[in-house]
C-alpha positions as CSV (number, residue, x, y, z in Angstrom):
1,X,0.0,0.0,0.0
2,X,1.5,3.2,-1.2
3,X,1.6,6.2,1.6
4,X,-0.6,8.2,-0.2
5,X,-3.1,5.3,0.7
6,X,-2.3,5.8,3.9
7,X,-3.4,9.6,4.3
8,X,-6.2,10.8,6.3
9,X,-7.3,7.2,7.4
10,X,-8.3,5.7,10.8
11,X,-5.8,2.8,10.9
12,X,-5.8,0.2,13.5
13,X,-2.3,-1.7,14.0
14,X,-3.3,-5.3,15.0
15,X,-0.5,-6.7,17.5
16,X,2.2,-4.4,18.8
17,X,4.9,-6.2,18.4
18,X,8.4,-5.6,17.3
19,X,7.2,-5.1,14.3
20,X,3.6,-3.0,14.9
21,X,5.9,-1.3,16.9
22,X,8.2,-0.4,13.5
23,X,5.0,0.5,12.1
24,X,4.0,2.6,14.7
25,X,7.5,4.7,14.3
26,X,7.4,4.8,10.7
27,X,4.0,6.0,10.5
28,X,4.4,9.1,12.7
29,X,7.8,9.7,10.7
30,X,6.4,9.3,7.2
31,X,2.9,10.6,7.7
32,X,3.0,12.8,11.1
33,X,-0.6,13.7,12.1
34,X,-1.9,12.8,8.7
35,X,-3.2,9.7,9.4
36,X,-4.7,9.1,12.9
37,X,-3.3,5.9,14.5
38,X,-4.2,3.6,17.2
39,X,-3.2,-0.1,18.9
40,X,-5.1,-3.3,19.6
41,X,-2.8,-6.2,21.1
42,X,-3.7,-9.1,23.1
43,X,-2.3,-8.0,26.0
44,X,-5.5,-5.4,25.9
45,X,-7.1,-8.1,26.8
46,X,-8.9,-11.0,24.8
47,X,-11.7,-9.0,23.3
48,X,-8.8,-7.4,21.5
49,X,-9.9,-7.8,17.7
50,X,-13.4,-6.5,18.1
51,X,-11.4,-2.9,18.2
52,X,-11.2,-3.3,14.8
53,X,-14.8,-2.4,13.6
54,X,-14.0,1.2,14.7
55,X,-11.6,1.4,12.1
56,X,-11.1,2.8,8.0
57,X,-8.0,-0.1,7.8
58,X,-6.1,-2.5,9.7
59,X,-2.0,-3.0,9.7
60,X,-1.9,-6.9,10.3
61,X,1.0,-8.2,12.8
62,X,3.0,-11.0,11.3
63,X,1.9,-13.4,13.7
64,X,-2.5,-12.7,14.1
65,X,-3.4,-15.2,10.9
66,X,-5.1,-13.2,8.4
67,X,-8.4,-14.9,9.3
68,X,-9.0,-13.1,12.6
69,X,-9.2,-9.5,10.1
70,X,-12.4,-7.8,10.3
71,X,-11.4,-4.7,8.4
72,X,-9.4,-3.7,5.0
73,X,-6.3,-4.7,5.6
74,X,-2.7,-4.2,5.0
75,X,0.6,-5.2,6.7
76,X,3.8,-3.8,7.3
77,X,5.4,-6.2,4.4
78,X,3.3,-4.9,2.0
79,X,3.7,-1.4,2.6
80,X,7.5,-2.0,2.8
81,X,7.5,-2.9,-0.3
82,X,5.3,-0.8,-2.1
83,X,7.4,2.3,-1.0
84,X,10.9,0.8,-1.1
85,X,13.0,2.0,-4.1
86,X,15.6,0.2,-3.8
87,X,16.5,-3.4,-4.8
88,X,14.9,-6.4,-2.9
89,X,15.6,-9.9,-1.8
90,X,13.3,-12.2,-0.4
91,X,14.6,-15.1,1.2
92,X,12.4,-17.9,2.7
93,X,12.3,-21.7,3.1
94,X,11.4,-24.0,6.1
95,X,14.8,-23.9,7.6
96,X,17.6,-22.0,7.1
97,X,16.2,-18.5,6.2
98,X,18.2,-16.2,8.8
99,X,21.8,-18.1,8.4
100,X,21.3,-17.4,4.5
101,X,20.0,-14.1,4.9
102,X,22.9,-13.6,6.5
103,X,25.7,-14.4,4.5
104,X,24.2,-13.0,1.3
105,X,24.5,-9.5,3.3
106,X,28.2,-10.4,4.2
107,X,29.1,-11.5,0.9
108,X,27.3,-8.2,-0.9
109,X,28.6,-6.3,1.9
110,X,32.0,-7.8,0.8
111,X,32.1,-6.7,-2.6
112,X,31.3,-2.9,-2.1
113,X,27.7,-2.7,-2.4
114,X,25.3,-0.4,-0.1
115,X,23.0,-3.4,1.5
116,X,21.1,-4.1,4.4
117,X,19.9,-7.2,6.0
118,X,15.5,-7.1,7.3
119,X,12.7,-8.5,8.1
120,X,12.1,-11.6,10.2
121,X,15.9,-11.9,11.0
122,X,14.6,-9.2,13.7
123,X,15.5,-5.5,11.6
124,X,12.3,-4.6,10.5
125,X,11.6,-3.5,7.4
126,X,9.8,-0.5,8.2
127,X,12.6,0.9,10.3
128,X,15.2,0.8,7.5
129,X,13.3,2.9,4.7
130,X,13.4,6.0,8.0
131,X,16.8,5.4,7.5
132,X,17.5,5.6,4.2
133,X,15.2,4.8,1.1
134,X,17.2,5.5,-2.8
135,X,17.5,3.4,-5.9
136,X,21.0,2.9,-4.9
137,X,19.9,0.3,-1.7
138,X,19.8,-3.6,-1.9
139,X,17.8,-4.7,1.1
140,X,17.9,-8.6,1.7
141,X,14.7,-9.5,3.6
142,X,14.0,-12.7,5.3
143,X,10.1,-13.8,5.2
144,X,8.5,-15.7,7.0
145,X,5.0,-17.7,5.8
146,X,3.3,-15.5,8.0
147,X,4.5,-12.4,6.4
148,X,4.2,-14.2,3.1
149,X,0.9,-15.5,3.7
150,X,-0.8,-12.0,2.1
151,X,2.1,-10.5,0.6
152,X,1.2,-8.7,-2.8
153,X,4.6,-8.1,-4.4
154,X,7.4,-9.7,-5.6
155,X,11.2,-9.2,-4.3
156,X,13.2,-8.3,-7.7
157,X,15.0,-11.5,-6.4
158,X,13.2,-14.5,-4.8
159,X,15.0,-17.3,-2.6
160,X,13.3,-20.3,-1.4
161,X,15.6,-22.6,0.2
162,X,13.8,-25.8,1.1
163,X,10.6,-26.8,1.7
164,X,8.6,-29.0,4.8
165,X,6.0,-28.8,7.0
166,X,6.0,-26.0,9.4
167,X,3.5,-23.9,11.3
168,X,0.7,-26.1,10.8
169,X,-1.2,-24.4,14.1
170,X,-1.3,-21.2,12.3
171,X,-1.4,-22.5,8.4
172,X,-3.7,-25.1,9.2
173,X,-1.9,-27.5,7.2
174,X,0.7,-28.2,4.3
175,X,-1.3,-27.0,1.5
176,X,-1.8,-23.1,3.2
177,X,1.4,-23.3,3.9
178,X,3.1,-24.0,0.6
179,X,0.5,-21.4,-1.0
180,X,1.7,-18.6,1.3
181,X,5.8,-19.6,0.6
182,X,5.1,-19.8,-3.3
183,X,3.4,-16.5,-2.9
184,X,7.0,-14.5,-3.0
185,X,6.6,-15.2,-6.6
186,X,3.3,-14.4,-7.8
187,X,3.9,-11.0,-8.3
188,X,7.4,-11.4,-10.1
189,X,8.1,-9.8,-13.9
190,X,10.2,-11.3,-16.8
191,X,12.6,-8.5,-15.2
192,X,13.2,-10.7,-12.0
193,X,14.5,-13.4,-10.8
194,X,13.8,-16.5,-8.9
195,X,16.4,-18.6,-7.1
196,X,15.8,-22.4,-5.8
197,X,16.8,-25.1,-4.7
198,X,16.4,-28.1,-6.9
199,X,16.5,-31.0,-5.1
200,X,12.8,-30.4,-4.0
201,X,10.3,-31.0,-6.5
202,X,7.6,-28.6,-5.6
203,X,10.6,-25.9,-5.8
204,X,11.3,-27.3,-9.1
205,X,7.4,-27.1,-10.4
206,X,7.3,-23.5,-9.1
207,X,10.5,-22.6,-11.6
208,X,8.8,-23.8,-14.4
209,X,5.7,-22.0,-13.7
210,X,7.2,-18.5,-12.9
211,X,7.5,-15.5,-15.2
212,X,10.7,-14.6,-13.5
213,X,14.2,-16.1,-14.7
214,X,14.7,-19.0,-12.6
215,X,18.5,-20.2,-11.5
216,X,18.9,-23.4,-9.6
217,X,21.3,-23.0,-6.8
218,X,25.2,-23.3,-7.8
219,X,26.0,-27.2,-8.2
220,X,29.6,-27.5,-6.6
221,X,30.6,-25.8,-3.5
222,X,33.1,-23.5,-4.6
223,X,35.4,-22.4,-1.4
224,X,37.3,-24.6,0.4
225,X,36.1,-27.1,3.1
226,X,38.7,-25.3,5.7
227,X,37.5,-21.6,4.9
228,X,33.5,-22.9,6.0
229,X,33.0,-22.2,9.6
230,X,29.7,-24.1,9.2
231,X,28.6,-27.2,10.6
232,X,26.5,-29.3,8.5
233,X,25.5,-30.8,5.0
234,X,22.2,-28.4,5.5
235,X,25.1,-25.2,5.8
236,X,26.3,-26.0,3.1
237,X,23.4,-25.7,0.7
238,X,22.6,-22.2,2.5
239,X,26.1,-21.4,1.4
240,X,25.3,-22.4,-2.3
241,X,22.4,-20.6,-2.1
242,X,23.9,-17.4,-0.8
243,X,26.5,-18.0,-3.6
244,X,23.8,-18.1,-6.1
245,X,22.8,-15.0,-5.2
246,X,25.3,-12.8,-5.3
247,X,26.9,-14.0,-8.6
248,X,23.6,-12.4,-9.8
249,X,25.7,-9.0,-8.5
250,X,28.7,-9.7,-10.1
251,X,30.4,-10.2,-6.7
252,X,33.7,-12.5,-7.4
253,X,34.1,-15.1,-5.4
254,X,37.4,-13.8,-3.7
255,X,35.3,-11.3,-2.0
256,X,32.8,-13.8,-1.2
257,X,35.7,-16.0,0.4
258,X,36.9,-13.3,2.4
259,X,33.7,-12.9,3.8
260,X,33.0,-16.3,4.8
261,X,36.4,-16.4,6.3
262,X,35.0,-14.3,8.8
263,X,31.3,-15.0,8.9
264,X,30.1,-16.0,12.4
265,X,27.8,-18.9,13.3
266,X,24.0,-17.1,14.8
267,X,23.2,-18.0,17.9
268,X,21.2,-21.6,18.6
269,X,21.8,-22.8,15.5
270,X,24.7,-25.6,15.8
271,X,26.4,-23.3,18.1
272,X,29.5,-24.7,20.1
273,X,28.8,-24.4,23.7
274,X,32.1,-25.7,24.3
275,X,33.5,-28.8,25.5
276,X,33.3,-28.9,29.4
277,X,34.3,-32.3,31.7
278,X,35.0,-33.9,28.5
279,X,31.7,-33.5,26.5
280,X,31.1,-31.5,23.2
281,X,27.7,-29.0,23.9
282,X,26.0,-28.0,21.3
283,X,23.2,-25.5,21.0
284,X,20.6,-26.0,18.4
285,X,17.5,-24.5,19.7
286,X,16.2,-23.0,16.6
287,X,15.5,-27.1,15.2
288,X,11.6,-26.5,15.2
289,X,11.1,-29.6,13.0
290,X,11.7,-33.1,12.6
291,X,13.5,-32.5,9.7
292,X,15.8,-29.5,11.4
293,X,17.1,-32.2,13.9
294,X,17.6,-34.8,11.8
295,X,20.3,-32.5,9.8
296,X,21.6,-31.1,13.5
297,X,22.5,-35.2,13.9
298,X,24.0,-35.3,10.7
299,X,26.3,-33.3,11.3
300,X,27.9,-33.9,14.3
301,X,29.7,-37.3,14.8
302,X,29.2,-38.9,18.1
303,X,26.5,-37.9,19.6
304,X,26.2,-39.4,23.1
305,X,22.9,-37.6,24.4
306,X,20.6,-35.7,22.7
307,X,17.6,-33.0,24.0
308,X,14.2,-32.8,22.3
309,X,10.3,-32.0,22.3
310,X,8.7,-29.1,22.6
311,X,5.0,-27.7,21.6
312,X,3.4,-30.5,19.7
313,X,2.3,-29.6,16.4
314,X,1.1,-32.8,15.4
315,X,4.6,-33.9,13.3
316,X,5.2,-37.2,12.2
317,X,8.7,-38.2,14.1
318,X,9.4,-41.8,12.6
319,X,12.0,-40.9,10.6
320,X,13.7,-39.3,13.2
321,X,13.3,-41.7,15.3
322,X,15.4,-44.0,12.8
323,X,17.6,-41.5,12.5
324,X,18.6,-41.7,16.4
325,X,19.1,-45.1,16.1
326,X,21.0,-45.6,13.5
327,X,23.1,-42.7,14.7
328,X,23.4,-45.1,18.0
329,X,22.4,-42.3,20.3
330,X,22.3,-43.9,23.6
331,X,20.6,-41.1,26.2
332,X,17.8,-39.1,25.1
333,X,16.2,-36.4,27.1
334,X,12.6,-35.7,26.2
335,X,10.3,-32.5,26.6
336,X,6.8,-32.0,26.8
337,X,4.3,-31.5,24.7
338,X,5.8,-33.7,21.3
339,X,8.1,-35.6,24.0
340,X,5.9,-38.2,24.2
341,X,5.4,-39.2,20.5
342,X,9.3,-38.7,20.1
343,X,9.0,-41.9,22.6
344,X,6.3,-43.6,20.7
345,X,8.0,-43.3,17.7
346,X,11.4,-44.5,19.0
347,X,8.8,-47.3,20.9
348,X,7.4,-48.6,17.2
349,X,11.2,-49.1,15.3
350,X,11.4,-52.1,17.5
351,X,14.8,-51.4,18.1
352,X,16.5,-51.2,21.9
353,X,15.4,-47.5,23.0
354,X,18.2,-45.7,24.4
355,X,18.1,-44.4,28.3
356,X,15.1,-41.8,28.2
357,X,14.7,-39.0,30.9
358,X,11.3,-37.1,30.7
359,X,11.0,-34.1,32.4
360,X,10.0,-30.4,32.5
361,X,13.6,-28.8,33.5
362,X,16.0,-28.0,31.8
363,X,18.6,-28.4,34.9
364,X,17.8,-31.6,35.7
365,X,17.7,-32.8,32.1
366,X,21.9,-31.3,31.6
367,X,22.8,-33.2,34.8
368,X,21.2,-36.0,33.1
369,X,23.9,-35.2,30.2
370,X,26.6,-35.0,32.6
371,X,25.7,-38.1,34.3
372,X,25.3,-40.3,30.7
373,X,27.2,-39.3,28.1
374,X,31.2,-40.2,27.7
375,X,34.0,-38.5,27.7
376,X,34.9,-37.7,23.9
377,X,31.0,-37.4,23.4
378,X,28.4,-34.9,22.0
379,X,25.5,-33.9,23.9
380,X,23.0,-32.4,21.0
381,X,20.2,-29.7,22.0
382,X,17.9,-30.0,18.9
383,X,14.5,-29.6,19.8
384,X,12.5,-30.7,16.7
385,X,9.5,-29.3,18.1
386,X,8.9,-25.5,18.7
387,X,10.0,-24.8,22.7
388,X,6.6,-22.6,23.2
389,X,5.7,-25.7,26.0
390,X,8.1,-24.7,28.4
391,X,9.7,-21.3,26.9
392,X,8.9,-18.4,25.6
393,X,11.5,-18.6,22.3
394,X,14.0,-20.7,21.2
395,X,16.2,-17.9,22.7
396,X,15.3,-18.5,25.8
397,X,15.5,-22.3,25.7
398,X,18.8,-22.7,24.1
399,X,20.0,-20.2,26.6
400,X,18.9,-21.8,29.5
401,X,20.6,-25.0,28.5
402,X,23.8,-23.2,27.9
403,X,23.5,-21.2,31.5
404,X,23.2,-25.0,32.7
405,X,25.8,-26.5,31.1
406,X,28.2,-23.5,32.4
407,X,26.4,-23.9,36.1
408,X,26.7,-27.9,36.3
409,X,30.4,-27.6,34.7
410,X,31.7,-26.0,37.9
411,X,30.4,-28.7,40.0
């Protein structure tokens, strides 16, 4: 929605956020008192969303589902892009969106160019056009589904890294949830472009269906294995990706070395705790997924003891349950709510099940760790569930286990 759209209207931002919060700031900057502006969150209270009915047009919160919209609607998405002129890249996928996002800024960041990294990686998009909004910007944007899921434009370059079931609870299931991913290229011109990942065959379908130029993501790995700082097979298709994407600037790949040289690993996401009474730590809070985990045990060899369940969204964990046995994980320390079909899952291979701790702390599941796993060993947090059961964020899970691991190392 362009700002002249915005003028003289009674607008309603629905959920205040970090990003209705953006909005909020943006709005005064942009349009002063020329557009009158008011908040409804649910920490109002729950009758919340019936503020909306007093309302010309409502600025939709990534996470209320666009259902629960009474009113003519927009979101902050949508009027970041209507109103950026400079260059845009969309990057999404079920795993793997911020750690790509990432790179692409270091390696165009690398090679001279004036970009930004926002969106869902937690730099709103609305913040960065008060900032500075010319032709001359590339903005790389990470979407989620939820910020997908009513988008109207096109980025000038589209990324979807991978595709698998996520966010059922708010998609209400796989089908609304591919439509919203696919969405970042409904709007795209012969002019853009759309970068993939081939290996999955809905990714595959959507390149031959698009009007924008699709490129498949670089085939070989082209930096050395000792330059990655990277842990996993899952990395290293992000890396590709990344790649792919800024070749589409002309960046050479000696900058993009240099840059990966010195790129460092985000938080909960494979990150070394550090190796304490013997046993390697390793924080991978962010695995939401069955999938997620199963890479997380991929790539590290050794596992002794591994940490998962969370909020149950109803996935299917027999293949990682297969995965844990082949990988010969012998302790396993299960959460609630999915904990318990992590254990009938394991239950159903037939296979011996490893030592299982159930429990609802985080403390006494790390002594657990301490207690079982060997010298030489791995002990894996990678949830495969989201961690809403017990936490408020993967933040504040895989922080909690790495306060733990410090507390019980010192005993």
């Amino acid at each position: 929605m362009l700002l002249r759209d915005l003028k003289n209207k009674n607008i309603l931002i629905l959920g205040y956020g970090v990003e209705g919060q953006s909005t909020m700031r943006f709005l005064k900057h942009v349009l002063s008192r020329q557009c009158t502006v008011d908040i409804a969150d649910q920490k109002n209270g729950p009758d919340y969303l019936e503020k909306q009915k007093n309302y010309d047009l409502v600025i939709r919160s990534p996470g209320i589902p666009k259902s629960l919209v009474t009113r003519p609607s927009t979101t902050a998405t949508n009027i970041f892009f209507a109103n950026t002129k400079g260059i845009t890249v969309g990057i999404t996928g079920s795993k793997g969106k911020s750690t790509t996002a990432s790179l692409l800024h270091a390696f165009l960041h690398a090679g001279g160019l004036p970009v930004r990294l926002v969106g869902n990686i937690g730099n709103p998009m609305l913040d960065a056009l008060i900032e500075r909004n010319t032709p001359e910007d590339i903005f790389v944007c990470e979407l989620s589904s939820y910020q997908l899921d009513d988008i109207e434009y096109s980025p000038h370059i589209s990324l979807i890294l991978n595709f698998f079931p996520e966010h059922m609870d708010y998609h209400g299931g796989v089908r609304n949830y591919w439509d919203a991913k696919k969405r970042i290229t409904a709007k795209a011109a012969g002019k853009d472009y759309f970068v993939y990942n081939p290996e999955y065959s809905k990714l595959t379908e959507l390149a031959r269906r698009t009007k924008a130029r699709a490129v498949p993501f670089i085939a070989e790995m082209p930096f050395p294995e000792e330059d990655i700082p990277l842990i996993g097979v899952h990395n290293r298709g992000n890396i590709r990706a990344a790649a792919t994407v800024a070749l589409l600037f002309n960046i050479s790949y000696s900058a993009m070395s240099d840059a990966l040289k010195k790129f460092k690993p985000l938080p909960h996401r494979l990150e070394s705790v550090g190796i304490f009474n013997g046993i390697a730590f390793y924080d991978d809070a962010i695995s939401t997924t069955p999938e997620s985990a199963i890479a997380a045990i991929r790539s590290l060899p050794n596992i002794g003891t591994i940490f998962l369940g969370g909020k149950d969204r109803g996935y299917d964990f027999s293949a990682l349950a297969r995965e844990i046995i082949t990988a010969h994980i012998e302790n396993i320390v299960l959460f609630p709510e999915s904990g318990v079909k992590i254990k009938e899952a394991l239950e159903k291979t037939k296979e011996k099940i490893p030592n299982i701790l159930e429990t609802l702390s985080m403390k006494e599941a790390v002594h657990f760790a301490y207690e079982r796993t060997n010298q030489g060993a791995v002990c894996l947090l990678s949830s495969a569930s989201p961690s809403y059961s017990l936490w408020k964020n993967f933040e504040e899970k895989g922080n909690d286990f790495q306060n733990c691991v410090r507390m019980f190392s010192q005993k």
